[in-house]
C-alpha positions, -999 to +999 in steps of 0.1 A: +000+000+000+013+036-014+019+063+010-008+085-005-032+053-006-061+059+020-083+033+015-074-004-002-106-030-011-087-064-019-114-095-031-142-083-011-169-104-011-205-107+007-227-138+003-264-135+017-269-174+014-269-186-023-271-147-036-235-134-044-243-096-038-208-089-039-181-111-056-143-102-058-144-062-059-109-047-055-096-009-057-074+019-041-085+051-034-055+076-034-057+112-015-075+139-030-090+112-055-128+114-060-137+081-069-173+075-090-190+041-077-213+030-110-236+006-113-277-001-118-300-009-087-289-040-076-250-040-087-236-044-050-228-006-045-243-001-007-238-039+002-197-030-007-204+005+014-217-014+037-186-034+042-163+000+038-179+015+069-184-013+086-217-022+091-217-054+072-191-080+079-178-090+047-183-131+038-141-128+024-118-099+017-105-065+036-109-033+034-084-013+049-090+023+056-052+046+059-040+011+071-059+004+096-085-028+087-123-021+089-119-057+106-096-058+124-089-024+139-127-007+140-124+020+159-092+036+146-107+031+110-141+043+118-128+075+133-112+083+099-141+073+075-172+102+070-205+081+058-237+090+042-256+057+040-286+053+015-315+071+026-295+092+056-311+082+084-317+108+118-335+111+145-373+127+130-378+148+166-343+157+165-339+193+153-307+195+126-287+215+156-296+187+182-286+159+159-254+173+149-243+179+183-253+145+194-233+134+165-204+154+181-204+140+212-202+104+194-173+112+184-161+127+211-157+163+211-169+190+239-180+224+245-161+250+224-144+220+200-175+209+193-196+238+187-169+250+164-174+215+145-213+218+147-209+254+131-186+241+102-207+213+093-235+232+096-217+261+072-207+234+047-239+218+042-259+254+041-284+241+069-289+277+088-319+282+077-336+246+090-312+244+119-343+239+144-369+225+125-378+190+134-359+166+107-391+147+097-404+180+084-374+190+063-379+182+027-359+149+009-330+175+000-324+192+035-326+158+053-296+144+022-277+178+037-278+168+071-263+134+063-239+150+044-233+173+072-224+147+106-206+126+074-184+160+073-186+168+111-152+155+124-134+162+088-125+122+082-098+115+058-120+093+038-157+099+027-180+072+015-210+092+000-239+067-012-259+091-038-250+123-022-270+145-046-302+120-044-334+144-042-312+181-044-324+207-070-303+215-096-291+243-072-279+222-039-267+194-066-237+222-074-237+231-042-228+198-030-204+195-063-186+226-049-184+212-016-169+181-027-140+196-050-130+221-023-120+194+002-114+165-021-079+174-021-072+163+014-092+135+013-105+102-007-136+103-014-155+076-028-189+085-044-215+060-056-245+070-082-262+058-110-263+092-121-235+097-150-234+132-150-219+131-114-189+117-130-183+140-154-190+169-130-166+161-098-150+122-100-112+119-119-120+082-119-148+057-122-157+022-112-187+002-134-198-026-110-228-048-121-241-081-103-210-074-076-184-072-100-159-044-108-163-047-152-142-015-154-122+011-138-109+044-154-112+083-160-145+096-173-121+106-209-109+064-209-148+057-206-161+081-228-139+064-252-154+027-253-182+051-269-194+046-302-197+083-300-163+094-295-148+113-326-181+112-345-186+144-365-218+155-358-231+184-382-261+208-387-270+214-425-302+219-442-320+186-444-317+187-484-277+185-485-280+154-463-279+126-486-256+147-508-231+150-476-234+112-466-227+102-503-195+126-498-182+114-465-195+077-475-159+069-492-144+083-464-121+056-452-120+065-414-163+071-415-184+035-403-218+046-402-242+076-400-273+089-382-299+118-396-324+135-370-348+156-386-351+191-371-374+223-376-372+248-405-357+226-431-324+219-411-311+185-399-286+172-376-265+143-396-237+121-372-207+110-389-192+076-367-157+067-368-139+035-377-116+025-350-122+058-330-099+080-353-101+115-349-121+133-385-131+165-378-109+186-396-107+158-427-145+162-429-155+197-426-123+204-451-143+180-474-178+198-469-163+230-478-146+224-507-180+207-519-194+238-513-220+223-489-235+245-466-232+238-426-246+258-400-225+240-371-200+211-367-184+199-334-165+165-323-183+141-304-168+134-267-182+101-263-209+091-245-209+077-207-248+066-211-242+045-237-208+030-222-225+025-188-255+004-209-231-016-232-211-023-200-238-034-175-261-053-208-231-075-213-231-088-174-271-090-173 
């Protein structure tokens, strides 16, 4: 285990009887390395959470947590693990100021110390205005930022964050985004979501797990990749030059394929797909122009996460 490795999952496994929820899932988590955990309902993502924190014993495997073993050496693990479990659970009578400092004294912090972590949490998570409302009555969103904010309270080293951004507006979703870049890079932080554009918008790796198995592991730009989509020419041209631009990129030796969508006012958008994922752009649109075809835009195709996440997780189903 590297230096600057804060948490290490070697072979982790969890059987509930004959179903295999988890099956041989190993990774490192380096610091200030936002991890994306992928995978549909019913990959294995809490169960191997589960098994990160500490509440579920693993059936084989470790997980060691800035080498200490969940296992083996709890305590000193737990103290440096922050955790937002599925669904965030609290106390419903418990005001979001009560609960935090209940959550302090857990941990074991008093008076001034703690207030001063109370007041921090409570900063990061933007919960002044709730603060002493009862938590049944907060809305899905404030109750996700009061996880989020006893997951933050005693600034662990590593933060497992099941679906932080489940049931935030558009707003507190970049909120939470902020949050998560400004201290990600003195911590490991290990998100998991079935929501792709997470990834793109915070994680500088990602995991695809399906039926508790890791099938890949890479940046969002490796993933994006695998994409049918990546390097495709995708252009916007009036929906009569069409078949006269398809006939002139056809011959094209690096071009596979094509798609037309029909738009409004006479226009279309016509997709170009590479062979072999080689790059086109400039080729093409040097080709268009000297045909004297007409385009109104042209742009290069990232690659699609969407589509790499289905082709992925299809293949395991």
């Amino acid at each position: 285990m590297s230096a600057d490795t804060m948490l290490e999952i070697k072979n982790l496994q969890k059987h509930f009887g004959p179903i295999r929820a988890v099956e041989d899932v190993s990774f490192t988590v380096r610091k200030g390395e936002v991890l994306g955990f992928l995978g549909p309902n019913g990959a294995g993502k809490s169960t191997t959470m589960k098994m990160i924190t500490g509440f579920l014993a693993p059936t084989a495997g470790t997980a060691t947590v800035c080498g200490f073993d969940v296992e083996a050496q709890p305590i000193e693990a737990k103290k440096r693990i922050g955790y937002l479990p599925e669904g965030a659970p609290a106390y419903p009578d418990m005001t979001p100021a009560a609960f935090l400092d209940f959550v302090g004294a857990i941990r074991g912090f008093d008076g001034a110390e703690r207030a001063k972590r109370v007041d921090l949490a409570v900063a990061r998570a933007q919960l002044k205005g709730v603060l002493h409302q009862p938590i049944d009555t907060l809305s899905k969103g404030f109750k996700r930022r009061v996880g989020l904010a006893q997951a933050l309270l005693h600034d662990p080293e590593v933060l497992i964050l099941d679906e932080p951004t489940d049931g935030l507006d558009p707003n507190q979703k970049h909120e939470v985004r902020e949050l998560i870049r400004q201290i990600a890079p003195e911590k490991a932080i290990v998100i998991s979501t079935h929501i792709l554009e997470e990834v793109d918008a915070i994680c500088a790796r990602a995991i695809v797990i399906a039926k508790g198995r890791v099938l890949a592991d890479g940046t969002p730009e490796a993933l994006e990749k695998r994409s049918r989509w990546h390097y495709a020419v995708s252009v916007v041209t009036a929906s009569a030059e069409v078949p006269r631009l398809k006939a002139l990129w056809n011959g094209h030796p690096a071009v596979a394929a094509f798609e037309a969508v029909e738009g409004e006012g006479g226009l279309a958008m016509l997709t170009a797909f590479p062979r072999g994922g080689v790059p086109m752009l400039a080729e093409l649109g040097r080709m268009a122009r000297e045909a004297g075809i007409r385009i109104d835009e042209i742009r290069e195709e990232r690659g699609r996460l969407d589509e790499v996440f289905r082709d992925i997780t299809g293949k395991a189903a």
